[in-house]
C-alpha positions as CSV (number, residue, x, y, z in Angstrom):
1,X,-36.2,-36.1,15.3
2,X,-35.1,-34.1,18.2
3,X,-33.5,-30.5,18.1
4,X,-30.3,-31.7,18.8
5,X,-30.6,-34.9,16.4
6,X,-32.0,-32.0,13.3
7,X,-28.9,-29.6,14.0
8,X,-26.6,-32.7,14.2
9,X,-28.0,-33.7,10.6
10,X,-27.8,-30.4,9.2
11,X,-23.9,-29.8,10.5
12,X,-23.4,-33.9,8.9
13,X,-24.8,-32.9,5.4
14,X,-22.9,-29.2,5.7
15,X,-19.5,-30.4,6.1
16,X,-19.8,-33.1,3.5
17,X,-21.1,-30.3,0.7
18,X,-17.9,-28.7,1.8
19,X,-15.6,-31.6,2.1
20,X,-14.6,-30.5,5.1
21,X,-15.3,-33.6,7.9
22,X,-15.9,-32.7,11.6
23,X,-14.4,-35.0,13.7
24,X,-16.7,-35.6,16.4
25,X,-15.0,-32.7,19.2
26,X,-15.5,-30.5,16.0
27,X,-18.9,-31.6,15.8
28,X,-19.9,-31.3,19.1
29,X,-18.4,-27.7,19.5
30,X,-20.3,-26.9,16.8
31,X,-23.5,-28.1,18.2
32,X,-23.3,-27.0,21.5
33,X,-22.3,-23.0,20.7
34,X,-25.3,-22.9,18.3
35,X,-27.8,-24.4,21.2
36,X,-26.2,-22.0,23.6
37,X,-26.8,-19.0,20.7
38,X,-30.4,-19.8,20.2
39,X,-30.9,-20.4,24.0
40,X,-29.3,-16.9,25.1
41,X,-31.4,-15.3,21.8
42,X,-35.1,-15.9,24.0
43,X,-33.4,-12.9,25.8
44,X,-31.3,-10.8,23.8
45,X,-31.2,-10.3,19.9
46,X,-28.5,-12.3,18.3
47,X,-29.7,-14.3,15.3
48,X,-32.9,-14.9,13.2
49,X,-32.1,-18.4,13.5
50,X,-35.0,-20.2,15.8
51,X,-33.1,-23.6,15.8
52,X,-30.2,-25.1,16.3
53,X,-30.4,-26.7,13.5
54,X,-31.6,-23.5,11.6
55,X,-27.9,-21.4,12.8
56,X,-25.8,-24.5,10.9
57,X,-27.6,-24.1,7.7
58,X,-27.9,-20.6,7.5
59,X,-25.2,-19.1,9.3
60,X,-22.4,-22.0,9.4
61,X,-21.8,-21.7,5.6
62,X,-20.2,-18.1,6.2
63,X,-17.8,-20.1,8.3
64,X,-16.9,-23.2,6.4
65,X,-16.2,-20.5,3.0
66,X,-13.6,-18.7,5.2
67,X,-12.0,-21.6,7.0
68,X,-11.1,-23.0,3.3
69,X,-9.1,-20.0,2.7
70,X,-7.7,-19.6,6.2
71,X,-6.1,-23.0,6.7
72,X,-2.7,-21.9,8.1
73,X,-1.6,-20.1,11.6
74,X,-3.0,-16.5,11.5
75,X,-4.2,-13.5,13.5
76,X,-7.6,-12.8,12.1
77,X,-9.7,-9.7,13.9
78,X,-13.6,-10.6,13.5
79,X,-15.4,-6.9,13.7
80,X,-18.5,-6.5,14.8
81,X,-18.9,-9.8,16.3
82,X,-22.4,-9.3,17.6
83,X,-23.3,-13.2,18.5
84,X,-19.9,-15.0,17.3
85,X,-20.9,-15.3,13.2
86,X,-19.3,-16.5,11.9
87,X,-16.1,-16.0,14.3
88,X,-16.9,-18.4,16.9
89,X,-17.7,-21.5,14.4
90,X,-14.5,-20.4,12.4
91,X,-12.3,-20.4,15.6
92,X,-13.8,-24.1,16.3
93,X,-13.4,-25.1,12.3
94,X,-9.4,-23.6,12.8
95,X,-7.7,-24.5,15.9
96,X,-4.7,-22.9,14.6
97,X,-6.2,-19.4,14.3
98,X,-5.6,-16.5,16.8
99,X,-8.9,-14.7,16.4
100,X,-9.8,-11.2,17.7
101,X,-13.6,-10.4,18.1
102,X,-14.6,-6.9,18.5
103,X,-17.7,-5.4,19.8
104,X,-19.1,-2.7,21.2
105,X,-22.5,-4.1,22.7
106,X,-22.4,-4.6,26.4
107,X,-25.2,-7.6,26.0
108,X,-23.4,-8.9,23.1
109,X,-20.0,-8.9,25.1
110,X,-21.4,-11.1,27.6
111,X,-22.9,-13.3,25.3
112,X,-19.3,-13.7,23.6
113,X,-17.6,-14.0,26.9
114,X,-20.0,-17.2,27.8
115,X,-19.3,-18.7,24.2
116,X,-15.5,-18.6,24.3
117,X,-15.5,-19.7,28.2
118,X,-17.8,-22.5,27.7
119,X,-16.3,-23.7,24.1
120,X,-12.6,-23.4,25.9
121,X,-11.4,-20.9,23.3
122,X,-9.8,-18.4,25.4
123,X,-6.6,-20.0,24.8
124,X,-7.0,-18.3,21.8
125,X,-9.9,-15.9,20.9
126,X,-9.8,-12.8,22.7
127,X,-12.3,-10.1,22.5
128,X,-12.6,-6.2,22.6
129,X,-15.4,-4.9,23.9
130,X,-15.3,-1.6,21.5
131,X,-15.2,-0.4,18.5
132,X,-12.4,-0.8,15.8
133,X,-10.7,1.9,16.2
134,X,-9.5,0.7,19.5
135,X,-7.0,-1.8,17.6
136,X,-3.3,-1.4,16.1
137,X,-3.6,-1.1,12.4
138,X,-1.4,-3.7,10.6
139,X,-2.0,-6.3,13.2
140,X,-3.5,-8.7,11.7
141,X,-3.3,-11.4,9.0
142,X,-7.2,-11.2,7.9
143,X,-10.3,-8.8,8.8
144,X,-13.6,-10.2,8.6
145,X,-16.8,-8.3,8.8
146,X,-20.4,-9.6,8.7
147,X,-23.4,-7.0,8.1
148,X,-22.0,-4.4,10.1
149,X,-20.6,-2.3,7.3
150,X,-21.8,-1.3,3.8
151,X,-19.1,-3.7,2.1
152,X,-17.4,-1.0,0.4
153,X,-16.8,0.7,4.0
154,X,-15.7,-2.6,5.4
155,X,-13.2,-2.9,2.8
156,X,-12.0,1.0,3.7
157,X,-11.7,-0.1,7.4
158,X,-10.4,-3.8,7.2
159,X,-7.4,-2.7,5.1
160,X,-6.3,-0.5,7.5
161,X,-6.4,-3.6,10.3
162,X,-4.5,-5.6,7.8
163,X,-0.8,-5.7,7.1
164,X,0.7,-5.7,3.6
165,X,0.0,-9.3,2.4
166,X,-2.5,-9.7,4.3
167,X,-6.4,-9.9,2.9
168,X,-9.8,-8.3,4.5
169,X,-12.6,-10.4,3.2
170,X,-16.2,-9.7,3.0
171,X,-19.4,-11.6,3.3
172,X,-22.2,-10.2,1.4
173,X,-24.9,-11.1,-1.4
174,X,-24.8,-11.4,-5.2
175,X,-24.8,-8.2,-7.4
176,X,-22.4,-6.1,-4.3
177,X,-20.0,-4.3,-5.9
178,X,-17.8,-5.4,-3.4
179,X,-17.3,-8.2,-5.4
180,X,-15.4,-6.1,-8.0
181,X,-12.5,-6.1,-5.7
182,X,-11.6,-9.0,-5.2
183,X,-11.5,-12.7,-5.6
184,X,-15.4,-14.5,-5.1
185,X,-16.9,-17.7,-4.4
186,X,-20.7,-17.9,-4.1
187,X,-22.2,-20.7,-2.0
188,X,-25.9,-21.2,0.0
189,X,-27.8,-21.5,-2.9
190,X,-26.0,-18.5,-4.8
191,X,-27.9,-16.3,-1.9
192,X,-24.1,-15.3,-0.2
193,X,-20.6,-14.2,-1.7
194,X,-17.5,-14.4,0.2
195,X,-15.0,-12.1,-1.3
196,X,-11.2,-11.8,-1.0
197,X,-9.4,-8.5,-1.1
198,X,-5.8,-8.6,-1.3
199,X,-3.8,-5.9,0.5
C-alpha cells in the first residue's frame, strides 16, 4: 500500500469512528494538506508526524472533536497555529467557518500561507503573522489553542478573544485541570481531551 493509499485508509476509518463522512473534495483536501505538511517538515519543524497517513491519525482527531461542536457559521481565531493543527483540517471539515490563524514564526507563516493558497481557503482563513495580542478582544465566536499555552493560561487569554456567549476550547490530555472548567469529551484512545469553556 502506497503513502497516499495508507493516509487515504486512515482518513476512511477516521471519519467513520466519527460519523462524520468526507465526501470525496473533503477527502482529497484532507489528503493533500497533510502530504504537503509532511513534505514541507524534511525542512522546517512542523509535526512529529512522518506520514501522511501518520498526521490523519494522530493529529486529524483534534479536528474532527471540534468540527462536532462548531457546525454553524462562526469566526473562530486558531492561536498559535504553527503548521495548521488542527485549524487547517477544521477549516476544510467546516466550510462555513471564518477562521483566523495566528502566528508569530516567520517559517511557519510561510508554511501556512502555502496551505491556505494551495487548499483555496483564502476565501476564508486569514492569518496574522503575530502574536495574540495583535487581535480585537471580543471578536470572535471560538478561540482554539493547541500546545502553545499551559491550558489554564490558554483559558486566561482565549476568553479575552471571545465575546460573551461565545466558548474558548482547549485541547489537552487526561488528568489537566483544565478539564475542571468546562464541558469534556475524551477521544484517541482516552490519550486527548477536548474541553469546552463557556464565556
Amino acid at each position: 500500500m502506497s503513502g497516499t493509499e495508507a493516509a487515504a485508509e486512515e482518513l476512511r476509518t477516521l471519519s467513520a469512528s466519527w460519523g462524520a463522512p468526507c465526501d470525496a473534495g473533503t477527502a482529497a483536501s484532507l489528503l493533500r494538506y497533510a502530504a504537503l505538511l509532511v513534505s514541507w517538515n524534511e525542512r522546517i519543524n512542523l509535526t512529529g508526524a512522518r506520514s501522511p497517513a501518520a498526521v490523519v491519525t494522530d493529529h486529524y482527531p483534534d479536528a474532527f472533536a471540534l468540527a462536532r461542536r462548531l457546525d454553524g457559521p462562526r469566526r473562530v481565531v486558531d492561536v498559535g497555529s504553527g503548521g495548521g493543527l488542527p485549524a487547517i483540517p477544521l477549516a476544510v471539515l467546516r466550510p462555513a467557518l471564518t477562521l483566523t490563524l495566528v502566528e508569530p514564526i516567520a517559517k511557519k507563516v510561510a508554511f501556512l500561507r502555502t496551505a491556505i493558497r494551495e487548499l483555496d481557503l483564502s476565501a476564508r482563513v486569514s492569518l496574522e503573522a503575530g502574536r495574540a495580542g495583535a487581535l480585537i478582544p471580543g471578536d470572535f465566536d471560538a478561540a482554539v489553542s493547541r500546545a502553545t499555552f499551559a491550558p489554564e493560561d490558554w483559558v486566561v487569554l482565549g476568553r479575552q478573544l471571545v465575546r460573551p456567549g461565545g466558548r474558548v476550547y482547549v485541547l489537552t490530555v487526561p488528568g489537566s485541570a483544565a478539564a475542571s472548567l468546562g464541558e469534556t469529551e475524551t477521544y484517541l484512545d482516552r490519550r486527548r481531551v477536548l474541553v469546552e469553556v463557556p464565556v
